[in-house]
FIKOLZA-1660 file (N, C-alpha, C; in steps of 0.1 Angstrom, whole numbers, plus 5000, padded with zeros to 4 digits):
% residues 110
   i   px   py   pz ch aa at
   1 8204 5273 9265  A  X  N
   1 8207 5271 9279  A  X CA
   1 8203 5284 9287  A  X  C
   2 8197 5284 9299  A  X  N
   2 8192 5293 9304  A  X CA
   2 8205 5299 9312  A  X  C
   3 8206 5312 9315  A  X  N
   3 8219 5322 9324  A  X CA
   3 8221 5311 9335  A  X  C
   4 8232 5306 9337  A  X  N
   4 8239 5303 9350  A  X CA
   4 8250 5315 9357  A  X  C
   5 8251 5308 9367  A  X  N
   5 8258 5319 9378  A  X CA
   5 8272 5314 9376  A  X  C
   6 8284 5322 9384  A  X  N
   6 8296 5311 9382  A  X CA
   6 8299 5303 9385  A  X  C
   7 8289 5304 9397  A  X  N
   7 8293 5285 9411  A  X CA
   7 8287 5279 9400  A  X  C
   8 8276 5281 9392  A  X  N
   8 8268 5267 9382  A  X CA
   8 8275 5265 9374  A  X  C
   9 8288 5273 9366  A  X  N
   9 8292 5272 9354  A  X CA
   9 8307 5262 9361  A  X  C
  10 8309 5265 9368  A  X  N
  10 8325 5259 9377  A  X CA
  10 8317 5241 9379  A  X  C
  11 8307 5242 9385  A  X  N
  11 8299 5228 9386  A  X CA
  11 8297 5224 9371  A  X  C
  12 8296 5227 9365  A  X  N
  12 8289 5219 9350  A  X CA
  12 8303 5220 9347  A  X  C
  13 8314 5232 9341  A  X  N
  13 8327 5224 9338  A  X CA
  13 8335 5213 9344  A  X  C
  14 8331 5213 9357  A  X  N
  14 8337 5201 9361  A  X CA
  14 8331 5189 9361  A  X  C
  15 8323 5189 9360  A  X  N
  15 8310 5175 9353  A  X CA
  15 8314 5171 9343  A  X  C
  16 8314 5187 9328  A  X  N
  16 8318 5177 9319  A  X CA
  16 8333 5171 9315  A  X  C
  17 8340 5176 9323  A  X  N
  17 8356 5174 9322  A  X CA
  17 8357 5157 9333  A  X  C
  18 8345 5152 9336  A  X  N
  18 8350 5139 9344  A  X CA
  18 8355 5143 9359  A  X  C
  19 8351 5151 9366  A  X  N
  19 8360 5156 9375  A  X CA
  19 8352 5150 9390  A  X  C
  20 8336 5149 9386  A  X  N
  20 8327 5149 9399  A  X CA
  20 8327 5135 9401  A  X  C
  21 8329 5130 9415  A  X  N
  21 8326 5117 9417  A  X CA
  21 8313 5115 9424  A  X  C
  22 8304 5101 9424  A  X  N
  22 8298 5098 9434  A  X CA
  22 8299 5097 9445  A  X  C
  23 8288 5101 9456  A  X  N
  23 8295 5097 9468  A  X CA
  23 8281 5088 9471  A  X  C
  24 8276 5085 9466  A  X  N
  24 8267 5072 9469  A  X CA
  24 8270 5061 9472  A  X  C
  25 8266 5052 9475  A  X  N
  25 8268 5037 9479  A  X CA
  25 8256 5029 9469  A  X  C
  26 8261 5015 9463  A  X  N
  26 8254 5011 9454  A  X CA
  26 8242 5006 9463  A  X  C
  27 8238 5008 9472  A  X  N
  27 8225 5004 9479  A  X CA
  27 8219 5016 9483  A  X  C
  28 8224 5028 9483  A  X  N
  28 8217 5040 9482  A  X CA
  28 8209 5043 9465  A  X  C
  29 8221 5037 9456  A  X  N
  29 8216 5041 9442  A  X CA
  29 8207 5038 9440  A  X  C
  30 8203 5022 9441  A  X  N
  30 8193 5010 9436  A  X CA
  30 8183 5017 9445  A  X  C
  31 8182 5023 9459  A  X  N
  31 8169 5024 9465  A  X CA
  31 8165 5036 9463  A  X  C
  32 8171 5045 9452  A  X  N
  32 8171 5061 9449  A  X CA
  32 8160 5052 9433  A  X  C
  33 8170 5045 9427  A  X  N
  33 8161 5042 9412  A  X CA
  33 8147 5036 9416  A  X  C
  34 8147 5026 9425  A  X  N
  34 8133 5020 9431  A  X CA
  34 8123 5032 9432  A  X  C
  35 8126 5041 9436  A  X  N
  35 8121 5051 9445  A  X CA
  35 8118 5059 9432  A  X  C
  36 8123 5066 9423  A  X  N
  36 8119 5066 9416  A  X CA
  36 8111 5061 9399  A  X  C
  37 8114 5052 9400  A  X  N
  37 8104 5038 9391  A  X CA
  37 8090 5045 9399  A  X  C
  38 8087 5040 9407  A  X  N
  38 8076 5037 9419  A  X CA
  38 8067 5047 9416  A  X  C
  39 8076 5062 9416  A  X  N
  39 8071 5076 9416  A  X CA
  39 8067 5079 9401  A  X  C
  40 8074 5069 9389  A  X  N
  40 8075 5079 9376  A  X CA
  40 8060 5068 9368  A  X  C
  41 8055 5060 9374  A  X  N
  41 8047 5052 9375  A  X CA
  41 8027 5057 9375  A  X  C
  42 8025 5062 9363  A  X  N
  42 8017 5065 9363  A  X CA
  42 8003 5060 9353  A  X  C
  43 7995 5051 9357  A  X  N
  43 7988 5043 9350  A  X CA
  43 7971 5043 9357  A  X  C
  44 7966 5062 9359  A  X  N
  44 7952 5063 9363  A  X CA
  44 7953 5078 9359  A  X  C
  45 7940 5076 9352  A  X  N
  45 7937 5094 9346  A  X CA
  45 7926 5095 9354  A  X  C
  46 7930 5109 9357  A  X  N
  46 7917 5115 9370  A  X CA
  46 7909 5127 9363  A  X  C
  47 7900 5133 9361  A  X  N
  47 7894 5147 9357  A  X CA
  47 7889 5151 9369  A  X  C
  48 7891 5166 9370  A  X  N
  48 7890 5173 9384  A  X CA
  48 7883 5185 9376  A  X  C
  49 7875 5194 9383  A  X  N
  49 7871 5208 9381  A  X CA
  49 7880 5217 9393  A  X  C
  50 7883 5221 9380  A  X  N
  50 7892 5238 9391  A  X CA
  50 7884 5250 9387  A  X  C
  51 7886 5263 9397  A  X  N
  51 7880 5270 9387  A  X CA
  51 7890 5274 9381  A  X  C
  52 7886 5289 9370  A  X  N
  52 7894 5292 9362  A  X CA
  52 7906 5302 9369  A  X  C
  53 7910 5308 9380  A  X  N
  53 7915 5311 9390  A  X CA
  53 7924 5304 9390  A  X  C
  54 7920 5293 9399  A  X  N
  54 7929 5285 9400  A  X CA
  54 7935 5279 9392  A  X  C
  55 7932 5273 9385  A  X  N
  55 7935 5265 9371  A  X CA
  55 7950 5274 9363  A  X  C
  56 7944 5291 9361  A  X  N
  56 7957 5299 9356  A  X CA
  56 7965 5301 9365  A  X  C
  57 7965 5304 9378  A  X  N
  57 7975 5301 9388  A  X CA
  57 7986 5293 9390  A  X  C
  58 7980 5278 9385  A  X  N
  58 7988 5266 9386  A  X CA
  58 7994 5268 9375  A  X  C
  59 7986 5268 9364  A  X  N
  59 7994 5274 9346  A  X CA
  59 8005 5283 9350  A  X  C
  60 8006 5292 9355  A  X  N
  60 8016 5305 9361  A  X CA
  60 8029 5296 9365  A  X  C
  61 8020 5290 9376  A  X  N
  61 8035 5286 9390  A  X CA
  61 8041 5274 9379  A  X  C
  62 8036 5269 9370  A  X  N
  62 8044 5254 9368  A  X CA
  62 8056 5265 9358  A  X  C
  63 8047 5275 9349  A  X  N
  63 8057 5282 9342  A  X CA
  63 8069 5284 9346  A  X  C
  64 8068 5290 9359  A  X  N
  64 8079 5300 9367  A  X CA
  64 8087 5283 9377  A  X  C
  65 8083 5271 9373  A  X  N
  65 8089 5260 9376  A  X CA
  65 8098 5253 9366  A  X  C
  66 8091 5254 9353  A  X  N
  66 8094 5250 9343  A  X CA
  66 8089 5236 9341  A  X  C
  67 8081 5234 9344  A  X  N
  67 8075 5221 9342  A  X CA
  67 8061 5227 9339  A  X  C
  68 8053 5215 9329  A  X  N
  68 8041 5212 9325  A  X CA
  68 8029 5211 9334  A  X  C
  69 8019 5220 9334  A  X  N
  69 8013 5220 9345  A  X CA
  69 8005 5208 9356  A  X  C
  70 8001 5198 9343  A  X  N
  70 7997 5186 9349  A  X CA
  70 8009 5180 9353  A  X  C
  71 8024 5182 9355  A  X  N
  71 8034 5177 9360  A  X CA
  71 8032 5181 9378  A  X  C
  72 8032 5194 9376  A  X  N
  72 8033 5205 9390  A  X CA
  72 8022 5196 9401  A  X  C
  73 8007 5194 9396  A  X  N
  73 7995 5189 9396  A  X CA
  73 7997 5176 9405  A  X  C
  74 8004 5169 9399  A  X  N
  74 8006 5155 9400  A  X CA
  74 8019 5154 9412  A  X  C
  75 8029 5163 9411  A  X  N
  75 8039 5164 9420  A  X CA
  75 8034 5168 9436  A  X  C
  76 8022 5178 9434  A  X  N
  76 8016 5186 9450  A  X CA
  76 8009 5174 9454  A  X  C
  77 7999 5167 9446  A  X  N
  77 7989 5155 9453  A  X CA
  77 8003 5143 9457  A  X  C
  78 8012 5136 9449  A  X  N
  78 8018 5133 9455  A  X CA
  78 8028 5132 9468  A  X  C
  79 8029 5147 9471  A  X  N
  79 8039 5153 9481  A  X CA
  79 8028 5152 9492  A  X  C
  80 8016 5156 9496  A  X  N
  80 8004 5160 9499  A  X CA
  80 8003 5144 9508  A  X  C
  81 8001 5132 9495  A  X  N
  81 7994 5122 9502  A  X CA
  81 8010 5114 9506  A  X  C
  82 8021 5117 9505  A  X  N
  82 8031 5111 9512  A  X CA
  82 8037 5119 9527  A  X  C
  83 8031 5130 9527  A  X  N
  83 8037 5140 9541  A  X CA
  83 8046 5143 9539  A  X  C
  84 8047 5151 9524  A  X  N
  84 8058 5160 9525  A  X CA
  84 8056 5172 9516  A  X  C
  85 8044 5179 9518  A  X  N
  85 8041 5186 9518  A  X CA
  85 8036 5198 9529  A  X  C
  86 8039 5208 9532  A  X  N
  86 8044 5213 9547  A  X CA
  86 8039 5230 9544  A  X  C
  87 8029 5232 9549  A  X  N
  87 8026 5250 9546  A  X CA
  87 8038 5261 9555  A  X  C
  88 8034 5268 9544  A  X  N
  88 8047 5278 9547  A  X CA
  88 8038 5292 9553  A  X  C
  89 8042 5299 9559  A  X  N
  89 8036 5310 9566  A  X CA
  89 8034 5318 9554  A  X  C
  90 8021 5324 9552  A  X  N
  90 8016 5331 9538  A  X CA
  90 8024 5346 9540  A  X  C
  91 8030 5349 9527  A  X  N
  91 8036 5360 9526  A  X CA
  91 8024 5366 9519  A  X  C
  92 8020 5387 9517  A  X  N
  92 8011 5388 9510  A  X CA
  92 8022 5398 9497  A  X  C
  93 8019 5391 9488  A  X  N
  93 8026 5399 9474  A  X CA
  93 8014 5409 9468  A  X  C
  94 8015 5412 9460  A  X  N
  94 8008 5424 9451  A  X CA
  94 8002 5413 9441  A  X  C
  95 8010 5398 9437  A  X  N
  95 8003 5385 9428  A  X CA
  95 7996 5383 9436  A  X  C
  96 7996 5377 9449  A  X  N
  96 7982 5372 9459  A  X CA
  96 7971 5379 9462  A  X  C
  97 7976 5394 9464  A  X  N
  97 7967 5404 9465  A  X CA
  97 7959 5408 9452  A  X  C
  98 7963 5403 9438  A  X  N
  98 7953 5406 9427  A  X CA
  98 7946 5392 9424  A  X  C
  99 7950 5383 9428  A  X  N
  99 7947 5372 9429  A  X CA
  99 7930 5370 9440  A  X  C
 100 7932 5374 9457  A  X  N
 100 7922 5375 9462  A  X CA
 100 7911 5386 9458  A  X  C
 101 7917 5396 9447  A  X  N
 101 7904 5407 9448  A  X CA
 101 7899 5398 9435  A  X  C
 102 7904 5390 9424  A  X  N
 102 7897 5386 9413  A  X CA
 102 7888 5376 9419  A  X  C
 103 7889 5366 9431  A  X  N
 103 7883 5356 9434  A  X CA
 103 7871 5362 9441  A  X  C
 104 7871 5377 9448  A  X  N
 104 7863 5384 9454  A  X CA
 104 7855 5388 9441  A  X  C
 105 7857 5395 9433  A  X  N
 105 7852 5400 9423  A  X CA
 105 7845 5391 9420  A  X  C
 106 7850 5377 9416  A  X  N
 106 7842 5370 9406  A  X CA
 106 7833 5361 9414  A  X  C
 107 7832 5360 9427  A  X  N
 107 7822 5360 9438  A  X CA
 107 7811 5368 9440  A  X  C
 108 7816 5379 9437  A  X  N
 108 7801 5388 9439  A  X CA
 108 7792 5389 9426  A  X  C
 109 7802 5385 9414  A  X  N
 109 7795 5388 9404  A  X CA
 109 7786 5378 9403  A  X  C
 110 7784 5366 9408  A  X  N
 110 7778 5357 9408  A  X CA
 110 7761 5354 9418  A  X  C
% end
């Protein structure tokens, strides 16, 4: 099990001691499970070219997600083509920044 905090550990003993109730309504549940059916529903394989930049990027981010990267992959196109995917004002890190000089680099080398 990966380090929890105390608020997480006070939450999970009281889960497993029967303590947490629902506060859902059985017509919120059924259209939470529909909702998800709908989403976990996957029956078309696509092949795409990334470059290799990209491609280890996404390998990176799903790591530091903990999900599989054709999971991550599958999650952005569907957030993307439902409108809920939303850009965030670009922060520049020292990962982004070695990130644009390799895509620069490997641009000129070409």
């Amino acid at each position: 099990m990966s380090k929890v905090d105390a608020y997480e550990l006070e939450v999970l003993t009281a889960f497993e001691k029967g303590k947490l109730k629902s506060i859902a309504t059985k017509r919120e549940l059924e259209k939470l499970k529909a909702a998800a059916r709908a989403t976990a529903i996957k029956d078309r394989r696509v092949n795409i070219r990334l470059s290799s930049i990209d491609l280890s990027d996404i390998q990176v981010k799903a790591l530091e997600e903990g999900v599989p990267y054709q999971t991550l992959i599958a999650s952005v196109l569907h957030k993307y083509v439902t409108g809920r995917l939303s850009e965030k004002s670009q922060r520049i890190t020292g990962r982004s920044t070695r990130t644009s000089r390799k895509r620069a680099a490997g641009e000129r080398g070409r």
